[in-house]
N, C-alpha and C positions, 0 to 999 in steps of 0.2 A: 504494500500500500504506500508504503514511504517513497518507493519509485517512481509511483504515479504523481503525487505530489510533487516530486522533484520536476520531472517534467513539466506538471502543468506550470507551476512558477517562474521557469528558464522561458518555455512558451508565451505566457503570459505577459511576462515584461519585460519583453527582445525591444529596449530604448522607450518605453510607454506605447511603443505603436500597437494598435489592436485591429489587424486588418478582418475580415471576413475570411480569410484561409485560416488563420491563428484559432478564429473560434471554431470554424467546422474542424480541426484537429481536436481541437479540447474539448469536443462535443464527442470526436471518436475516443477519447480516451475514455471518458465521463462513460459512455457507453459499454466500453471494455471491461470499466472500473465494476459497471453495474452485472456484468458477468460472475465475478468473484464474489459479490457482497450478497446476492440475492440469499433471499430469507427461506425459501421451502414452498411446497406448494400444496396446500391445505385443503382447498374447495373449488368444487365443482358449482356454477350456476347451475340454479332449477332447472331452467328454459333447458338445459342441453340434457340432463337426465330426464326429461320427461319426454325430449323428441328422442331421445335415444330407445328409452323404453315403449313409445306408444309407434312404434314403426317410422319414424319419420325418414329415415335412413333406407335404404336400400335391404332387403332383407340377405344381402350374400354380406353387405358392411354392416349392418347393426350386430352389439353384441349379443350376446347368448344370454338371455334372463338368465341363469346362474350364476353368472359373472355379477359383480358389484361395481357399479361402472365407477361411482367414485373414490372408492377405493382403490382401484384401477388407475383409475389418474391419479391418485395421489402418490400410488409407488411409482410410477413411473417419469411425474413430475421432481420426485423426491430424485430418484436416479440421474435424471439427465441434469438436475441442478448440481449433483454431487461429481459427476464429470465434469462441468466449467470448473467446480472449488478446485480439484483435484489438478488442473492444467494451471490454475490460477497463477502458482508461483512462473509458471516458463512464459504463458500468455503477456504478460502485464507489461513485460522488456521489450517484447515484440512490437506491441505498441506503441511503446516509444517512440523504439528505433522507428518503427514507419512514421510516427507524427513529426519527430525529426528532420528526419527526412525527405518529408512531404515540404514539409515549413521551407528547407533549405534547397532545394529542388537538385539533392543528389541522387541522380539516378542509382548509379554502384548502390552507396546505400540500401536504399531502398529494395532494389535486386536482393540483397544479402538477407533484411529484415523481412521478404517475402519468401527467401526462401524457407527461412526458419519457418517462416509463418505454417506453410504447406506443412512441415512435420507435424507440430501442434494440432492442425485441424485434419490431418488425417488420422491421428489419435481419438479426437472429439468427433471426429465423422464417425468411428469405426463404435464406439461407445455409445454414443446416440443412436444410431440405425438401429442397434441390439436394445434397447429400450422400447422404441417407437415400434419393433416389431411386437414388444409383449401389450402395448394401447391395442386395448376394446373402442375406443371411441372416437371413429376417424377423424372428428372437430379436434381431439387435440393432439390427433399425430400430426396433421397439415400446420396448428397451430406452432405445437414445438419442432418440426421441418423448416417451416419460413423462419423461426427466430434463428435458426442456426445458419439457413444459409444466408444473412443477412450479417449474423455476426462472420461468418467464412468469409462478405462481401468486405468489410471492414478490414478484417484480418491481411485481406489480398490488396488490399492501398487503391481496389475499383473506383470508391466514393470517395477519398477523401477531398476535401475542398468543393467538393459539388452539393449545393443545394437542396436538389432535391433527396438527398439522399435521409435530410430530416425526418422526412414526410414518410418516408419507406420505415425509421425506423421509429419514429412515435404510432406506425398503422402495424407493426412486429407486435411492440411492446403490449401494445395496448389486444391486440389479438392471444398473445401468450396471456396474456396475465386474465382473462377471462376462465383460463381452465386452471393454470399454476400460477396462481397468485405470488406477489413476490421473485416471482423469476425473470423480471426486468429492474427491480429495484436492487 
């Protein structure tokens, strides 16, 4: 945590200038950040156990009434939160170095912090998919799918400095966090 920190403040106050690249870096890290910190993932909304149980779903995708759909989400919310904690310490550097590197527009860099990057999320890809396969409830494999590969979009230096790429992940956050609460915080 102390890393991110670090950065953000080198970031931060490069001569007091606060351009619009400076913030969408510090926005990717703040994001990164919220990787490692997230709290767990406790509850399921109604609305989705009740379309889940009354057919609303497809009957080859809904689950099986034996199954306990929220409880289902909740270890599986629980797991895939426990995979970011678990990369946290290698992830958080990586970030950096891309925000870094983004800020100073060193290619090499960036190259180098990308490719780290690729280890990392091929760990968390390979982690994730093994969870999302044990989801009963396609609402929140699609949901924890797009948070990752949103965070993989970050991780790979795609968006940084690009605008719209807010909007992609406050409509992430805000999607994950309907099923695993806390898993964007």
């Amino acid at each position: 945590m102390s890393v991110v920190v670090s950065i953000i403040c080198v970031l931060g106050s490069r001569d007091g200038e606060h351009d619009v690249r400076s913030q969408r870096v510090l926005l990717a890290l703040a994001l990164a950040t919220t990787v490692g910190l997230a709290t767990g993932c406790t509850q399921q909304p109604d609305n989705t156990a009740a379309a889940a149980q009354s057919g609303a779903a497809s009957s080859a995708a809904a689950p099986s009434p034996t199954v306990d759909v929220k409880a289902n989400t909740e270890a599986v919310c629980t797991a895939v939160k426990a995979v970011y904690e678990a990369e946290e310490e290698a992830l958080l550097p990586v970030v950096g170095e891309l925000a870094a590197a983004s800020v100073s527009g060193d290619k090499a860099a960036q190259a180098k912090a990308q490719a780290k990057g690729e280890v990392i999320l091929g760990r968390i890809s390979k982690a994730v998919d093994a969870e999302l396969a044990k989801a009963v409830d396609p609402a929140v494999k699609t949901a924890i799918a797009n948070y990752a590969a949103t965070i993989a979009k970050m991780l790979r230096a795609e968006k940084f400095g690009d605008p719209s790429f807010d909007a992609e992940i406050d409509k992430v956050n805000t999607e994950v966090e309907q099923y695993c609460p806390g898993m964007s915080k």
